[in-house]
C-alpha positions as CSV (number, residue, x, y, z in Angstrom):
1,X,-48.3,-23.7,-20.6
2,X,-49.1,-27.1,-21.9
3,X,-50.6,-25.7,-24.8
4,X,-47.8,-23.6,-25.4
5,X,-45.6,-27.0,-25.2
6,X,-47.4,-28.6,-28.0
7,X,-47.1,-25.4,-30.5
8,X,-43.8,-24.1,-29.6
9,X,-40.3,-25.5,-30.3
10,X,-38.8,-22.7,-28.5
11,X,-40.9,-23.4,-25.0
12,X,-39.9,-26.8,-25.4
13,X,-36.3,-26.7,-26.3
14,X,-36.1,-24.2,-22.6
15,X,-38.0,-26.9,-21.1
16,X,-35.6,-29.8,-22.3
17,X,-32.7,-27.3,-21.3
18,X,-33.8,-26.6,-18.1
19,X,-34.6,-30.2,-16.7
20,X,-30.9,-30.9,-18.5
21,X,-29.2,-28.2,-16.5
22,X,-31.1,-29.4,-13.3
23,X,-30.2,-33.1,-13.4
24,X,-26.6,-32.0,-14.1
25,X,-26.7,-29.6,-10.9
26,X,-28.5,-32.9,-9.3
27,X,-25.5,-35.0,-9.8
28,X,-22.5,-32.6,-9.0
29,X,-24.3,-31.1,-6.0
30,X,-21.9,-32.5,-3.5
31,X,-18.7,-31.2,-5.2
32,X,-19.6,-27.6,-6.2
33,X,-19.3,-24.8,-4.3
34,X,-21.7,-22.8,-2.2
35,X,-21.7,-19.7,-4.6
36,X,-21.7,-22.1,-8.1
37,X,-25.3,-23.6,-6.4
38,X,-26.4,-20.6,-5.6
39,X,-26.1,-19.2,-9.3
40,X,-27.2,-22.1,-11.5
41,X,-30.6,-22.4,-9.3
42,X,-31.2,-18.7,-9.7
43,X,-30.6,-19.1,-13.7
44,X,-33.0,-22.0,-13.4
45,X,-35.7,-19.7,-11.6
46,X,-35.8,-17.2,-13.9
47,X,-35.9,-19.5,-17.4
48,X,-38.7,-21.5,-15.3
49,X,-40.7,-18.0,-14.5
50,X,-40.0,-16.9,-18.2
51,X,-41.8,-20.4,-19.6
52,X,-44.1,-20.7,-17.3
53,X,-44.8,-16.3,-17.3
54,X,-46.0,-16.6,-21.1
55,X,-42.4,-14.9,-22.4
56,X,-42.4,-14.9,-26.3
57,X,-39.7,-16.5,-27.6
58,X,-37.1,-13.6,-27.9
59,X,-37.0,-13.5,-24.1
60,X,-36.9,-17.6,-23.8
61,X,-33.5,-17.4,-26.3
62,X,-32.4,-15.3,-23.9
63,X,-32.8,-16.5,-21.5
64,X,-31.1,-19.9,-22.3
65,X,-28.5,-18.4,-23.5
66,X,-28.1,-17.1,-20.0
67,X,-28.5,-20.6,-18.3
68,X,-26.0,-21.9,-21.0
69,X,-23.4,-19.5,-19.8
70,X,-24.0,-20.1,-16.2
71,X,-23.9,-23.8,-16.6
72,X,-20.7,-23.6,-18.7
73,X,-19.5,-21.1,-15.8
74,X,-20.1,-23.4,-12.6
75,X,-20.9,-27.4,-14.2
76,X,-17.6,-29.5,-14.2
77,X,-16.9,-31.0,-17.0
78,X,-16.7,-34.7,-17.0
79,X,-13.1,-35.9,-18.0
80,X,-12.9,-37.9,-21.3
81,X,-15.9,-36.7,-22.5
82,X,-15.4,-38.2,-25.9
83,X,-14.2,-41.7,-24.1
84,X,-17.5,-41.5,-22.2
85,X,-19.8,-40.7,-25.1
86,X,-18.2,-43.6,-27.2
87,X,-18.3,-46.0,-24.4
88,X,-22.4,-45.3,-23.6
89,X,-23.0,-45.8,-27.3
90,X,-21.0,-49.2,-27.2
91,X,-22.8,-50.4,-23.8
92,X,-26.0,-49.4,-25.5
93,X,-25.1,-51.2,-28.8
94,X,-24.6,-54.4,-27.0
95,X,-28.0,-54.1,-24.7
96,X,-29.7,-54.2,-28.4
97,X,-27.9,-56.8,-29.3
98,X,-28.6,-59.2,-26.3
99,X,-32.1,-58.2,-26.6
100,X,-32.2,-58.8,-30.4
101,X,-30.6,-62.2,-29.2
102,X,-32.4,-63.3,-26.3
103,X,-36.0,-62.9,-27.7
104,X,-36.0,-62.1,-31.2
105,X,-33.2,-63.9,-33.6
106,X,-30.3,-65.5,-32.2
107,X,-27.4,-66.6,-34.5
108,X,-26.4,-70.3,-34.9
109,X,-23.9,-72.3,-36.5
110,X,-25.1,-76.0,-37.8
111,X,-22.0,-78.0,-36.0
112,X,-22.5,-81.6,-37.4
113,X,-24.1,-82.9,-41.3
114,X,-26.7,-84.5,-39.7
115,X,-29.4,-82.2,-41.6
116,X,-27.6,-82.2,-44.8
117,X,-28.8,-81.8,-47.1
118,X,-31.3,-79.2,-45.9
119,X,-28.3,-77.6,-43.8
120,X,-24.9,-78.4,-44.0
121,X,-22.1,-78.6,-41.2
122,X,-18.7,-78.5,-41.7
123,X,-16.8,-80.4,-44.7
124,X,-13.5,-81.1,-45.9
125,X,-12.8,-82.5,-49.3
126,X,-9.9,-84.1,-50.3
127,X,-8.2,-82.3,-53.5
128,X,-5.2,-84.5,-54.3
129,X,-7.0,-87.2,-56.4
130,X,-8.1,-83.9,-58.5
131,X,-5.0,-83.7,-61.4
132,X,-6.9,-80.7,-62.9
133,X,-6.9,-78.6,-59.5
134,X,-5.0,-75.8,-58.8
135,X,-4.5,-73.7,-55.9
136,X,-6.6,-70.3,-56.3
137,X,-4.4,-66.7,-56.0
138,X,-4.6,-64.7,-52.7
139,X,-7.8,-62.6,-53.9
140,X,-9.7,-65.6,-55.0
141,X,-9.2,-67.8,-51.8
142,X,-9.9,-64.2,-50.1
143,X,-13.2,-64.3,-51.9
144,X,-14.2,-67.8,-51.1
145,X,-13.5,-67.4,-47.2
146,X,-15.5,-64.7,-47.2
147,X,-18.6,-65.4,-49.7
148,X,-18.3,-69.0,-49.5
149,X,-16.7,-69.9,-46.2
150,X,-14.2,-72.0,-48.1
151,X,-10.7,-72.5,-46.6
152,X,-7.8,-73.9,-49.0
153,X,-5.1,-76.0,-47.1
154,X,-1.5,-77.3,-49.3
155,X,1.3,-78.2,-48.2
156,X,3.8,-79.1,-51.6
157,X,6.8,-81.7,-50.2
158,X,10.4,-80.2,-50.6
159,X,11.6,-83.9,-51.2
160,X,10.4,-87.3,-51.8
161,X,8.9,-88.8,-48.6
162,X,6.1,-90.5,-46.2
163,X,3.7,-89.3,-43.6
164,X,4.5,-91.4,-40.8
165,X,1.6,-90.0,-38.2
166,X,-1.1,-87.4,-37.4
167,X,-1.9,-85.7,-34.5
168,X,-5.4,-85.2,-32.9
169,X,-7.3,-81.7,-33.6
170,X,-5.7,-79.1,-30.9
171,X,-7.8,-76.0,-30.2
172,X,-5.0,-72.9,-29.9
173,X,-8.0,-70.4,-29.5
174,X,-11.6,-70.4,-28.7
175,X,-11.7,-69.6,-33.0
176,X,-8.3,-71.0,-33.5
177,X,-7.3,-74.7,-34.0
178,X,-4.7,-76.8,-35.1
179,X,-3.1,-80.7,-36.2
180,X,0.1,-81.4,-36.6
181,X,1.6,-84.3,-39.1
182,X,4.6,-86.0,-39.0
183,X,6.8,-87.0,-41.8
184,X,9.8,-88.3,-42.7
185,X,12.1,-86.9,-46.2
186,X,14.0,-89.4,-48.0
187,X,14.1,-92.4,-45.1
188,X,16.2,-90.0,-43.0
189,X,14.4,-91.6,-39.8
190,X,13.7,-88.0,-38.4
191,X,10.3,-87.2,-37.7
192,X,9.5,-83.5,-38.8
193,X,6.5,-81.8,-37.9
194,X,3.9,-79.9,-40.4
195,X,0.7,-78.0,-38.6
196,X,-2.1,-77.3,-40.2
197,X,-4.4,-74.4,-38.8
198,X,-8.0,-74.5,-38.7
199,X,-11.3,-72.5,-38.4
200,X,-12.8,-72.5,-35.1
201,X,-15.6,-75.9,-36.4
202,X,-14.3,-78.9,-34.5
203,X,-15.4,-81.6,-37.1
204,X,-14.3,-84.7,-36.7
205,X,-13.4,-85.1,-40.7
206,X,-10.6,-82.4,-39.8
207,X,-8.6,-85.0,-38.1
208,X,-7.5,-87.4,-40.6
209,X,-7.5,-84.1,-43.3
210,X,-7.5,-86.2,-46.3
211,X,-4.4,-88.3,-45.7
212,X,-4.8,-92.3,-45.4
213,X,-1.8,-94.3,-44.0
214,X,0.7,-94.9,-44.7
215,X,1.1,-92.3,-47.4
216,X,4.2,-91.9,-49.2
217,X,4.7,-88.5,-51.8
218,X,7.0,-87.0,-53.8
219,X,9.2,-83.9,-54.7
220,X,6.9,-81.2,-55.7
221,X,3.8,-83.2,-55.2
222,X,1.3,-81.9,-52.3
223,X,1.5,-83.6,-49.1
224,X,-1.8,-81.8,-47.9
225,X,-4.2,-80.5,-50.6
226,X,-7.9,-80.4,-49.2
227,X,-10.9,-77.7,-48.5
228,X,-12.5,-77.1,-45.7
229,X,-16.2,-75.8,-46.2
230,X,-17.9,-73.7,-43.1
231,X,-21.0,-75.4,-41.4
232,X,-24.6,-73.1,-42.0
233,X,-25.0,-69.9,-39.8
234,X,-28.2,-68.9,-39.7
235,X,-30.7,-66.9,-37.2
236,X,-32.9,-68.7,-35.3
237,X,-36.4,-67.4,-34.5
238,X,-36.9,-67.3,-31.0
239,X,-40.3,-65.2,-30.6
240,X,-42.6,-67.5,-32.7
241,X,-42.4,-70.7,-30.2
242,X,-43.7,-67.9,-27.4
243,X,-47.1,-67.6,-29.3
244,X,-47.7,-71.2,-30.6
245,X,-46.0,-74.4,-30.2
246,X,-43.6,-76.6,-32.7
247,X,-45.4,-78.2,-35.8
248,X,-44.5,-81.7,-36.9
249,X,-41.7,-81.1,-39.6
250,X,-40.7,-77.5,-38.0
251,X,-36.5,-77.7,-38.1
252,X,-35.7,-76.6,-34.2
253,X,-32.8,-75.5,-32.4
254,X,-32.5,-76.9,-28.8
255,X,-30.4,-77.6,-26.0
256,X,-28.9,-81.1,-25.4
257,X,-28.8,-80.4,-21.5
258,X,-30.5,-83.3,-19.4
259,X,-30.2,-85.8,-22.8
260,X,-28.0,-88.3,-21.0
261,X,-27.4,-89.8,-24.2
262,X,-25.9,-87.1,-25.4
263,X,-21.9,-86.8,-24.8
264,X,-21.9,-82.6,-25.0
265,X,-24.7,-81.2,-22.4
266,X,-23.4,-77.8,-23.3
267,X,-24.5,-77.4,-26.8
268,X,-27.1,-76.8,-29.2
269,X,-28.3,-79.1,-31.6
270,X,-30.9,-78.9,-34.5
271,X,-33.5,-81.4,-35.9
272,X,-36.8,-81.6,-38.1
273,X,-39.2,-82.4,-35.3
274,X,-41.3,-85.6,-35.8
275,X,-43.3,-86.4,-32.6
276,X,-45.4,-84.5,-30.8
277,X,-46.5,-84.9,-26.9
278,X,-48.7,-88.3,-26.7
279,X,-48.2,-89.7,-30.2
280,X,-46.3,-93.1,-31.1
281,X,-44.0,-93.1,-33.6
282,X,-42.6,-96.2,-35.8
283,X,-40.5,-96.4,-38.9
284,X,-41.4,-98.6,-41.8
285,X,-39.1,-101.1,-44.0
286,X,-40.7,-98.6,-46.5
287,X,-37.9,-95.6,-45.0
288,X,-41.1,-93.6,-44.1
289,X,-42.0,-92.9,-40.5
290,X,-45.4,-93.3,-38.8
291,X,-47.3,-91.5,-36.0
292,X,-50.0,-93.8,-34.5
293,X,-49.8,-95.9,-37.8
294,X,-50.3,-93.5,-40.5
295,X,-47.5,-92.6,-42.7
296,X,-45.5,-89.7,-43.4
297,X,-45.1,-89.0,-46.8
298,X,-44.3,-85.6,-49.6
299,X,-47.2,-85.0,-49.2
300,X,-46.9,-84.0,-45.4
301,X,-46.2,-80.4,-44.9
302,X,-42.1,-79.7,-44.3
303,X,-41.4,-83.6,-45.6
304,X,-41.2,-83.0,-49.4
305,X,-37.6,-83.2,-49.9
306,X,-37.0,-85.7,-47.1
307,X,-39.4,-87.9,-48.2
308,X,-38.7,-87.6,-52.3
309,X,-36.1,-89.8,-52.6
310,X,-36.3,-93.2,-55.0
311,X,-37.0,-95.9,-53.1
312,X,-35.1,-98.2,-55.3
313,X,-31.8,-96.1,-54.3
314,X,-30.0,-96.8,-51.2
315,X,-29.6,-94.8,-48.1
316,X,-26.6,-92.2,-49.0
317,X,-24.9,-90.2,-46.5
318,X,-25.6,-86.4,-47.0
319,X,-28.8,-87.2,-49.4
320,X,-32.5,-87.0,-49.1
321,X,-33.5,-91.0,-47.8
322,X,-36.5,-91.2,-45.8
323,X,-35.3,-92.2,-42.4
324,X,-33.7,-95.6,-41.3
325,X,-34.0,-98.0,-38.9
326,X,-31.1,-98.4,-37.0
327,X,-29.9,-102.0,-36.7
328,X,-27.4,-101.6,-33.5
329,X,-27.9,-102.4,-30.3
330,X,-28.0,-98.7,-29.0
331,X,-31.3,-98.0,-31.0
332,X,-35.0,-97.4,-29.7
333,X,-36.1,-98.4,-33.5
334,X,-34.8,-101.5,-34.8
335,X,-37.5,-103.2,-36.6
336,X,-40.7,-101.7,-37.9
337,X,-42.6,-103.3,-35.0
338,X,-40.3,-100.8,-32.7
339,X,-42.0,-97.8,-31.0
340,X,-41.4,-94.8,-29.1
341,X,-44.1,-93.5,-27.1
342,X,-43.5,-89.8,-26.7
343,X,-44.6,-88.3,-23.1
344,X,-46.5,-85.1,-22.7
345,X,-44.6,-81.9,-22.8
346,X,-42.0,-83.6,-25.2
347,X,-40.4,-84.0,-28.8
348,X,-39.1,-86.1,-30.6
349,X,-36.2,-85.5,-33.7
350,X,-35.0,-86.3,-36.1
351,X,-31.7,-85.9,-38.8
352,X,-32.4,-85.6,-42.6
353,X,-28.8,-87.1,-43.0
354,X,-30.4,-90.3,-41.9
355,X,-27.5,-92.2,-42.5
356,X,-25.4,-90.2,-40.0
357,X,-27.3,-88.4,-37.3
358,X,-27.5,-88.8,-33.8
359,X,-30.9,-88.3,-32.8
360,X,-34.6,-89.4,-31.2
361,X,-33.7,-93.2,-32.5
362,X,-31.1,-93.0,-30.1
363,X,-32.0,-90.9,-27.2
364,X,-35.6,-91.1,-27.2
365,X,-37.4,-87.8,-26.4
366,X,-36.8,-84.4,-26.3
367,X,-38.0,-82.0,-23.2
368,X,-40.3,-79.1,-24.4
369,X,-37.9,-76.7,-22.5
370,X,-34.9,-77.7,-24.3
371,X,-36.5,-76.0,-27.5
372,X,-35.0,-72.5,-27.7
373,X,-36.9,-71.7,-31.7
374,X,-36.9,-72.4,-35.1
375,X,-34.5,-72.4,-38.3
376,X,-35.3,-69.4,-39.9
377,X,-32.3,-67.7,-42.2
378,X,-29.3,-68.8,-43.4
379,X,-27.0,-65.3,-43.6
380,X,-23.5,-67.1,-44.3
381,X,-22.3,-68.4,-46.5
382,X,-23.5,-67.4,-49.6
383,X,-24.8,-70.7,-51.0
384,X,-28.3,-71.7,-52.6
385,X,-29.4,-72.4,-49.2
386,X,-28.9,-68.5,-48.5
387,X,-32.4,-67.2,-47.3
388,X,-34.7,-68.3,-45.4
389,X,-37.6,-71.1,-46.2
390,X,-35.6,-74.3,-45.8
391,X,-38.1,-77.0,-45.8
């Protein structure tokens, strides 16, 4: 019979039929009748004899034919069979998922510009000191949401005018936010309120959206004319880490729970990892840092960018500068004779937007069990950081 298995579609389909038939008789035991048991095992019986008897495959169609007809006869039918189809296809869609998630690639959203430019968070640039700009049609700002990530915000004034105060950032929505200006039209004294609605990025340079005050505009000029760019989202690899553990200059995705220093303890944050487990690290007057005295430089594997700046330059926010040493009391590394000694079983991180990122300089070490993986695509939006092989 097992031979037969192997070379015979026909014995197997009666096989697959059969244990199909009995699994359904299995399960709706309890409600059928006496008589409806009695039948289906009997049709069972003789397509089991007819495989196992060395029937040729005449007498197997037959045969199932006859246990189709008996099943359709006595089997209920399950209500909403089309519901219950769709619905196991959907549960087993999201098992994928959350197993694709949980140890292969998880997506991630970079929240903050403290690895631009290697990975950029959310921006906003302010439009109005642009005479030459003008708002794109319907398709084109449809385009740049969805390619780009772009969002265009303008509001024109109906009359002359001032804003006389802005509200704080109000989330509506888990991907829904909003701020709401005041102003006041031709020195009328009343307040009227504007809103602005956002993505779901809570950046901080949403909150003052361009305006400085007091700010006073005219008929037909915009009161609010700014873009607001989408932070990275990329995959990270989750499997690698389970094989080997993080080089110096990997960028990796971790969890800020247990950093006291920290405000959030429920979020993820990402770094280019400096220190390993047992090293000392320093930072020179030079912008370079050093692990047990020797320098990083381009030459160090992941460190050509953030290390191939002009030294003559000066630190610029959102630009390749070495790292600082950060002069305020809050800082581990002050002066190049500052250290941090990195204990075993941790990390320690740091921001390429050296200028503007809270990181290892200010909360010391990272745990080894924070570390969830490594950056490793950028799917959205379409940018020339697309792709994978950020360094």
């Amino acid at each position: 019979m097992n031979l037969r298995w192997f070379l015979s579609s026909t014995v197997r389909q009666a096989t697959d039929m059969r244990k199909h038939v009995q699994k359904l008789l299995d399960s709706q035991r309890d409600i059928l009748s006496p008589q409806a048991i009695s039948a289906i095992e009997a049709a069972l019986k003789e397509i089991k004899a007819a495989v196992h008897g060395g029937a040729d495959n005449a007498v197997l169609q037959k045969q199932m034919e006859s246990l189709e007809k008996t099943a359709t006869k006595w089997i209920k039918p399950y209500p909403y069979a089309e519901w219950r189809d769709n619905v196991e296809v959907f549960l087993v869609a999201i098992v994928v998922a959350m197993g694709i998630r949980t140890f292969f690639l998880q997506p991630f959203k970079i929240p903050t510009g403290s690895m631009q430019p290697t990975l950029f968070g959310v921006r906003t640039v302010d439009l109005r000191p642009d005479p030459n700009f003008r708002m794109p049609g319907f398709f084109a700002r449809a385009f740049d949401l969805a390619v780009h990530g772009t969002i265009y915000h303008q509001i024109i004034a109906p009359q002359d005018g001032e804003v006389v105060r802005l509200g704080p950032l109000e989330h509506v929505l888990r991907f829904i936010n909003r701020q709401t200006i005041w102003v006041q039209y031709g020195g009328s004294g009343m307040d009227v309120p504007l809103t602005i609605w956002f993505g779901p990025d809570d950046a901080k340079n949403q909150y003052d959206a361009g305006l400085t005050r007091p700010y006073l505009f005219r008929k037909g000029e915009p009161i609010v004319c700014f873009k607001e760019t989408t932070g990275d989202h990329l995959f990270v690899d989750r499997l690698t880490y389970n094989f080997r553990p993080p080089h110096r200059g990997e960028i990796i995705v971790f969890m800020t729970k247990g950093i006291e220093e920290i405000p959030n303890q429920d979020q993820f944050y990402i770094k280019r990892l400096i220190g390993l487990g047992g090293e000392t690290v320093s930072i020179g007057d030079d912008r370079h840092a050093r692990i047990n005295g020797r320098r990083l430089d381009a030459s160090t594997p992941h460190f050509e960018n953030v290390y191939g700046f002009d030294p003559r330059a000066e630190p610029q926010d959102s630009r390749y500068s070495g790292h600082i040493l950060q002069r305020d009391e809050r800082s581990w590394l002050k002066t190049p004779q500052d250290t941090i000694k990195v204990d075993a079983r941790h990390f320690l991180v740091f921001g390429d937007n050296t200028v503007n990122s809270l990181d290892s300089r200010y909360w010391r070490e990272l745990p080894e069990d924070n570390v969830i993986g490594k950056s490793f695509f950028v799917y959205w939006p379409i940018s020339s950081r697309f792709g994978w092989g950020q360094q």
